[in-house]
C-alpha positions in Angstrom: -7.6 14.4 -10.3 -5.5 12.0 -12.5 -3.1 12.9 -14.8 -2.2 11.8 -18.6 1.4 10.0 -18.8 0.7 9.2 -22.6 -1.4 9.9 -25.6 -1.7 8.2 -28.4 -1.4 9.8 -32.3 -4.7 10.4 -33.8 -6.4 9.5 -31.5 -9.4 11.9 -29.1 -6.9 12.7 -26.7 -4.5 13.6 -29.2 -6.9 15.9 -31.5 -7.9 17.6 -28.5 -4.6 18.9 -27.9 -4.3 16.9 -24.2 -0.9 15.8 -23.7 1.5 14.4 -21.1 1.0 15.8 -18.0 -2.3 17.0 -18.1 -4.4 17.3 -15.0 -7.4 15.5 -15.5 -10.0 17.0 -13.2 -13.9 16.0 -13.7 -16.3 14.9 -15.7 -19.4 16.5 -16.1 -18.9 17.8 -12.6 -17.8 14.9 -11.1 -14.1 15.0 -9.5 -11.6 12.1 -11.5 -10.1 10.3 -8.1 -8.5 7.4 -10.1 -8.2 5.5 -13.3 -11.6 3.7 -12.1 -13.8 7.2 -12.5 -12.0 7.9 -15.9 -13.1 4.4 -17.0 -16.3 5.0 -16.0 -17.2 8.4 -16.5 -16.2 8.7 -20.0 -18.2 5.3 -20.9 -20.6 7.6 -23.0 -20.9 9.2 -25.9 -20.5 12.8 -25.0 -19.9 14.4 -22.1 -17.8 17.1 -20.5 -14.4 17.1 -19.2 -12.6 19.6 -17.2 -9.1 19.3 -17.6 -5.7 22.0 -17.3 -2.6 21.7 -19.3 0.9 21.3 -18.0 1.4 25.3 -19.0 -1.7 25.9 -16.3 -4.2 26.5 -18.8 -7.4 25.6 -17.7 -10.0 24.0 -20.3 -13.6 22.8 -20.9 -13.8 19.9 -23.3 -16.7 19.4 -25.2 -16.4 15.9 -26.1 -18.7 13.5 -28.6 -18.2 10.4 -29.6 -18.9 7.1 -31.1 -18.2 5.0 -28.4 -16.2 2.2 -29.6 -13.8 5.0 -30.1 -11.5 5.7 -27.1 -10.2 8.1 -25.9 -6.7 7.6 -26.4 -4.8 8.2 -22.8 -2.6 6.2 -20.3 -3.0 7.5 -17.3 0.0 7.8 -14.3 -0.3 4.5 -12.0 -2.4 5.3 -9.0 -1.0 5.3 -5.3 -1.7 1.9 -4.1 -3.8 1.2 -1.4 -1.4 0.1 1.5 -1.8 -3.5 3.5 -2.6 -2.8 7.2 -2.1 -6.8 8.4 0.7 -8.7 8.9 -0.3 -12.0 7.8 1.4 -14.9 9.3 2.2 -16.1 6.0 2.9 -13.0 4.3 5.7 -13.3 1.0 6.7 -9.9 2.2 7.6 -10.4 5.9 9.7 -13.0 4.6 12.1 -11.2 2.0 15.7 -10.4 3.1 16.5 -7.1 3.5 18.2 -5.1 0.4 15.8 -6.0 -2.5 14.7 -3.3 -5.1 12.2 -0.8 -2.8 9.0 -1.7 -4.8 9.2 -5.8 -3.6 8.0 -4.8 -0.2 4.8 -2.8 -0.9 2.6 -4.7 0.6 -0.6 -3.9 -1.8 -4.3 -4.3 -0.4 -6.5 -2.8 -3.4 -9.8 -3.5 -4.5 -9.4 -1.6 -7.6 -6.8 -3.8 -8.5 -8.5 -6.3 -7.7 -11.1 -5.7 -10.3 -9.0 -4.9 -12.8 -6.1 -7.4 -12.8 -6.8 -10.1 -10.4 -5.1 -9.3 -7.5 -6.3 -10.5 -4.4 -6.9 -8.2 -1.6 -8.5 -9.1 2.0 -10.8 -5.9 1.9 -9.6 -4.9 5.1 -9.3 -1.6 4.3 -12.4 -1.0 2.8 -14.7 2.6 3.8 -18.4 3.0 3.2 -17.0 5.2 0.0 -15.3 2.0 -1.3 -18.3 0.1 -0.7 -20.3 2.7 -2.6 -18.2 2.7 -5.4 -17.9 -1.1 -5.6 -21.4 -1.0 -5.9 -22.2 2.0 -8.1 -19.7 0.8 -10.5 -20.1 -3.0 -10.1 -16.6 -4.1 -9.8 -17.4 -7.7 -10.4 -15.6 -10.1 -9.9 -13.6 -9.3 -7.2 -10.6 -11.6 -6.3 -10.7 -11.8 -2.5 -8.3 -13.5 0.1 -10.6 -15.1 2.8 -8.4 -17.4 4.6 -10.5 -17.7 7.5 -14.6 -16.7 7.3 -14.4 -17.5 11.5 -13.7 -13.9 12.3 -11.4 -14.9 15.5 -9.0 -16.8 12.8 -8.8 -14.6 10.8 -7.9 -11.7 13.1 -5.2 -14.2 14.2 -3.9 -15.5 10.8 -4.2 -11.4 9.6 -2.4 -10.3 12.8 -5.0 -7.8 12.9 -7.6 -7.1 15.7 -9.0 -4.8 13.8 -9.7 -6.6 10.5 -13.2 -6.7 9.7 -15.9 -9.3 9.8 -15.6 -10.8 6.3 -19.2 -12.6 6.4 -20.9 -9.1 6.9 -18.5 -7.6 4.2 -19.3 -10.2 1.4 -23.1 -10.3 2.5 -22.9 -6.8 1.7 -21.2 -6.9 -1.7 -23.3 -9.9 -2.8 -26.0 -8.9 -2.5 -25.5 -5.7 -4.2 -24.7 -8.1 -7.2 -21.0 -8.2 -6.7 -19.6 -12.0 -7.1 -16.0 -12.9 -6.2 -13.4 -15.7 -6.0 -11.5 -16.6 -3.0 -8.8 -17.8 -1.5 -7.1 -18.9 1.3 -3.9 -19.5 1.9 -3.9 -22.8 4.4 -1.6 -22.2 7.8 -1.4 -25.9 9.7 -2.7 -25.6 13.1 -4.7 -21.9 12.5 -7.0 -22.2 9.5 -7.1 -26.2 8.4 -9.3 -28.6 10.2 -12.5 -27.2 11.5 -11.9 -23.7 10.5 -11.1 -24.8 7.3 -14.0 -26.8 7.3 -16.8 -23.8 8.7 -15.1 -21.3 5.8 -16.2 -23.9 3.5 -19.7 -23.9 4.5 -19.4 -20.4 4.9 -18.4 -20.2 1.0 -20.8 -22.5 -0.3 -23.5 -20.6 1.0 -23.0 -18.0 -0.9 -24.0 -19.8 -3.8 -23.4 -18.4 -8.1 -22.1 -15.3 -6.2 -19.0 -16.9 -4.8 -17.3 -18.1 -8.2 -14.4 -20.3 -7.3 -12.1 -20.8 -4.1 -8.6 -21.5 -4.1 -6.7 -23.3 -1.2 -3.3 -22.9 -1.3 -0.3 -24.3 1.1 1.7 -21.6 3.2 4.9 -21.0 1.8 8.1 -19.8 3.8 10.9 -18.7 3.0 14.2 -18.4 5.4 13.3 -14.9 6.7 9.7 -15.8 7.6 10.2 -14.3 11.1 6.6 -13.6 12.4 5.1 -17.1 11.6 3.7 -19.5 14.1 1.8 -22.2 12.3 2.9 -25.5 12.1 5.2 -26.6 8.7 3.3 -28.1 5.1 4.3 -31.4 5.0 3.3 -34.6 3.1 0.5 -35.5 5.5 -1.2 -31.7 5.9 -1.1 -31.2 2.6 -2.7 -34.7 1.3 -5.8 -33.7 4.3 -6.1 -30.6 2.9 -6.9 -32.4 -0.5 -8.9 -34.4 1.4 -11.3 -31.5 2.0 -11.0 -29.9 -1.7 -11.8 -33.1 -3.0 -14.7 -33.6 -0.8 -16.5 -30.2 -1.1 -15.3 -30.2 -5.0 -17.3 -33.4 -5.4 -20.6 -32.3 -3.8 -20.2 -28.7 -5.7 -20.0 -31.6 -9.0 -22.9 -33.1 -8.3 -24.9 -30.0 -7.3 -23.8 -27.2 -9.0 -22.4 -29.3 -12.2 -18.6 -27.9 -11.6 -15.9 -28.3 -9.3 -16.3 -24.8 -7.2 -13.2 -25.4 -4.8 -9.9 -26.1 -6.3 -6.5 -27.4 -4.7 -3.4 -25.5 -5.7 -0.4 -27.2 -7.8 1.7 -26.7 -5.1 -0.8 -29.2 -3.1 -1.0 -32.0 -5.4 3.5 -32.0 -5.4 3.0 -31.9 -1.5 0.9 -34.7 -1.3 2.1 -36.6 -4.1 -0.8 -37.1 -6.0 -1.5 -36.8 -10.0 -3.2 -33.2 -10.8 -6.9 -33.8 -12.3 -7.3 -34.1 -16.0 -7.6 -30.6 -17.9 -11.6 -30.8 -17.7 -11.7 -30.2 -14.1 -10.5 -26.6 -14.0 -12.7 -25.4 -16.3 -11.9 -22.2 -17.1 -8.8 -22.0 -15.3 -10.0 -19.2 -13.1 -7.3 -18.8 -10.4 -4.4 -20.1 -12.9 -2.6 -17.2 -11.8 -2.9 -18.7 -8.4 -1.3 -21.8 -9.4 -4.2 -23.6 -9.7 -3.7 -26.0 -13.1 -0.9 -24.4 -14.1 1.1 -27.4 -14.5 -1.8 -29.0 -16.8 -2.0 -26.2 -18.7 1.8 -26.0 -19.8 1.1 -29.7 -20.1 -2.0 -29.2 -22.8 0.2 -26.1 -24.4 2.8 -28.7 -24.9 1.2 -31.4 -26.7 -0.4 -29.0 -28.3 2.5 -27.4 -29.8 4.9 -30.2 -30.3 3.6 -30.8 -34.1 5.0 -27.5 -34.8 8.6 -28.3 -33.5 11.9 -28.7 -35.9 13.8 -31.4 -35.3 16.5 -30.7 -33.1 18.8 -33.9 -33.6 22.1 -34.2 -31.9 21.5 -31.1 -30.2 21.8 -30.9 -25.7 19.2 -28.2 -24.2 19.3 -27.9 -20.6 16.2 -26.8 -18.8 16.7 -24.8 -15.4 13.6 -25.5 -12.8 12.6 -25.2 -9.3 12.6 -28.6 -7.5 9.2 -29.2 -7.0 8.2 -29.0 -11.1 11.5 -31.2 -11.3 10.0 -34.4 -10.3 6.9 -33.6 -13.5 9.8 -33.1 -16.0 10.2 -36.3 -17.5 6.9 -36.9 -18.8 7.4 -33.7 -20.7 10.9 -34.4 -21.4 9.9 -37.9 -23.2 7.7 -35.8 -25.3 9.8 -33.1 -26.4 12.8 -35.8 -27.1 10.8 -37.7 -29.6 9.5 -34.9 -31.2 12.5 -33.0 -31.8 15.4 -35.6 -31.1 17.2 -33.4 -29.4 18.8 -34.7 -25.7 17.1 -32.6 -22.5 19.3 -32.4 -19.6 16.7 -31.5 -16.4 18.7 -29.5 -13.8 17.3 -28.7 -10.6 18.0 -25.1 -9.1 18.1 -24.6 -5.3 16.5 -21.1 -4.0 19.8 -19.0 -2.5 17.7 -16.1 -1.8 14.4 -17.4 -0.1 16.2 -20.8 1.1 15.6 -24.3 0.3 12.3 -24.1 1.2 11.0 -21.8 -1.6 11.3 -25.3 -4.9 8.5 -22.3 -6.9 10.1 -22.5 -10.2 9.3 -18.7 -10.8 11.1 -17.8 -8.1 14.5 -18.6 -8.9 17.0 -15.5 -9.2 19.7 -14.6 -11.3 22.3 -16.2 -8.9 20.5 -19.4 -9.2 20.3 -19.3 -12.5 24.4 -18.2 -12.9 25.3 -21.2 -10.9 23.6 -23.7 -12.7 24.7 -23.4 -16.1 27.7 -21.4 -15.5 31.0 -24.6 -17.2 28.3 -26.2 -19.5 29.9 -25.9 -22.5 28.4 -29.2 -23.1 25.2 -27.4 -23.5 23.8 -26.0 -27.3 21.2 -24.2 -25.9 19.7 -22.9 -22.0 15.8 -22.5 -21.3 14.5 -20.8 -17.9 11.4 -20.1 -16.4 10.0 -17.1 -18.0 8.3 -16.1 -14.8 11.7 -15.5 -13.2 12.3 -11.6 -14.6 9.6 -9.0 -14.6 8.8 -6.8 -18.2 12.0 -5.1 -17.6 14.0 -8.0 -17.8 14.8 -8.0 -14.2 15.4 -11.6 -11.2 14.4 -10.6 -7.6 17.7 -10.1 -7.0 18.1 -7.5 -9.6 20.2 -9.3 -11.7 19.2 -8.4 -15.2 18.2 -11.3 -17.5 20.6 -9.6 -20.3 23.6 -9.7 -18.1 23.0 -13.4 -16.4 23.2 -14.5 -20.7 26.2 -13.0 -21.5 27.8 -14.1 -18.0 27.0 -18.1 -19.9 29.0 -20.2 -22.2 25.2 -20.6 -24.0 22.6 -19.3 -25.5 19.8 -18.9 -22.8 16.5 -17.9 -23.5 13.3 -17.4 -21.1 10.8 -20.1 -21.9 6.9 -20.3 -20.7 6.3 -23.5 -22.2 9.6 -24.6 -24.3 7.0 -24.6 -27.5 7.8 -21.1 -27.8 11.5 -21.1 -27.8 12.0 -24.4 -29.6 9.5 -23.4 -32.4 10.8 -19.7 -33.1 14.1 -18.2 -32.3 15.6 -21.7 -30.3 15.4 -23.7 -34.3 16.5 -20.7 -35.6 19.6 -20.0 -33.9 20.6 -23.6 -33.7 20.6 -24.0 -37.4 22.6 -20.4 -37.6 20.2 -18.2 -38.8 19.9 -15.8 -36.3 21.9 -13.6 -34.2 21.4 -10.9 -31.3 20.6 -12.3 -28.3 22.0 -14.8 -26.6 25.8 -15.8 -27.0 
């Protein structure tokens, strides 16, 4: 059973007389578990759904339809499907205590997986999840390998009783399911030859194996239950190593790059990101794979569009590590605007020093560096720092942080979007609301 959170006007749903709170119980005899069998079940044109009202009123929908019609409901969130491991690199094991209670669930999904991206390690999967993977081809799947030697990965999952990933992904592929991967690389537990036997592993799974993502470990100050040895310089430039080798024989025999280094790599190792082309279809951008290019494409793009800004002193707030890639962009939004950039680094207070992930800066960070610069006309910050509700990991609120500021801030993804819109506005006194 599911149940309706929202309807909207005119629409089935609505003319049916199914509002909030209705239990939705089965179609055409089949039980409703989750928003995966409403998708599903209702994908044709008629069928029958069994449904009871918030009053208790039990009905029997006759239902026909064109089908690019829909049905009109938002459905409550589902329980998430909990994490059993304890990875040695898990984000959540190193969070200090007295965060918001929704930053530690520790999600493992597959359904979510599917249908946003998330990765999940499929440890938790039952023959019924296999079936429905199956039945419903939930493809692709993002999946977080980290190890295909199932002794590693037990370790690296602090898990004895994580299952064989080989046999799970055998099983999936060749039931038509493809997937990307990643794994998240721990010095001195899943580099070197395990790395190197996961890669194979991969690779032999051919088309159905869509793209793998390494990415370096990252600690914070309360990583307590880690082991491996620290992401320096040197592991993270023979990690490249090994993306750039396997990437260049996927080249040359699949016509694509297949394995792809994170961002995060390339600043470890000191070494220029590849050109736009070689990310394709920026698959695992969400993993931080060619994000940087793409807010550099996004910016040259954009910078035609831009007023001129002369006279004017913007400060940019950043994470170290995407510090040392600001000038280029810097040099590019100064001659197209004329306005003077001022690039200031923020240091992590909540995770530690360690954490330089522009995105996760908090509202304290944020405060302290722009709190006494009158000098500045205007503030941009990273966008990926509050959530939709306008919220930091440390629960400072985004409005709040702004009015604490002697500027007008605003939350940039790729400063074209500010500068072009409401940042020109505002500085040439149009416009008033947010901001100070």
């Amino acid at each position: 059973m599911v149940r309706v959170l929202r309807v909207q006007p005119e629409s089935i749903a609505s003319e049916l007389g199914i509002v909030p709170g209705t239990e939705l119980i089965a179609v055409d005899g089949r039980a409703l578990d989750d928003f995966l069998d409403w998708e599903f079940l209702t994908a044709d044109d008629a069928f029958e759904l069994e449904a009871r009202l918030p009053d208790g009123e039990h009905v029997l929908f006759e239902i026909e339809r064109d089908g690019a019609d829909p049905m009109g409901v938002e459905l409550e969130p589902p329980n998430v499907r909990r994490c059993a491991n304890r990875c040695e690199f898990c984000f959540i094991e190193g969070l200090p205590k007295g965060l918001r209670k929704p930053l530690y669930i520790r999600d493992d999904d597959y359904r979510l997986s599917f249908a946003y991206g998330n990765f999940a390690t499929l440890s938790n999967l039952k023959e019924r999840d296999f079936a429905r993977i199956l039945e419903y081809r939930l493809s692709p799947l993002y999946v977080s390998v980290h190890a295909t030697p199932w002794e590693a990965r037990k370790k690296l999952l602090n898990n004895p009783r994580v299952p064989n990933i080989l046999e799970q992904l055998m099983r999936l592929t060749e039931g038509g399911i493809q997937f990307h991967g990643q794994m998240v690389v721990v010095p001195g537990l899943n580099d070197g030859d395990v790395l190197e036997e996961s890669m194979r592993d991969l690779y032999a799974f051919d088309d159905a194996c869509l793209s793998v993502a390494l990415v370096p470990v990252g600690l914070t100050q309360f990583s307590h239950i880690y082991t491996g040895a620290s992401m320096d310089q040197a592991n993270a430039g023979r990690i490249l190593d090994t993306v750039e080798r396997w990437a260049g024989r996927a080249e040359r025999e699949r016509g694509e790059p297949w394995v792809y280094g994170s961002d995060e790599l390339y600043l470890l190792a000191r070494r220029e990101l590849p050109p736009t082309a070689h990310y394709r279809d920026f698959a695992q951008i969400e993993n931080g794979v060619g994000a940087v290019r793409s807010l550099r494409d996004r910016l040259h793009t954009g910078l035609d569009r831009l007023p001129r800004l002369d006279g004017r002193r913007i400060g940019v707030v950043t994470g170290s590590a995407m510090a040392a890639l600001m000038p280029d962009l810097i040099a590019q939004l100064t001659a197209a605007t004329g306005a003077t950039f001022d690039v200031i680094p923020a240091v992590n207070s909540l995770f530690g020093p360690t954490v330089t992930t522009a995105g996760l800066l908090v509202g304290a960070d944020i405060t302290r560096a722009l709190e006494g610069r009158a000098d500045l006309d205007l503030a941009l910050i990273p966008a990926e720092t509050i959530n939709e509700s306008g919220i930091f990991l440390d629960d400072a609120t985004f409005v709040a942080v702004r009015e604490s500021l002697p500027m007008p801030v605003y939350a940039s993804y790729d400063f074209i979007d500010v500068l072009e819109q409401e940042g020109a506005a505002r500085l040439a006194g149009v416009a008033s609301g947010a901001g100070r």
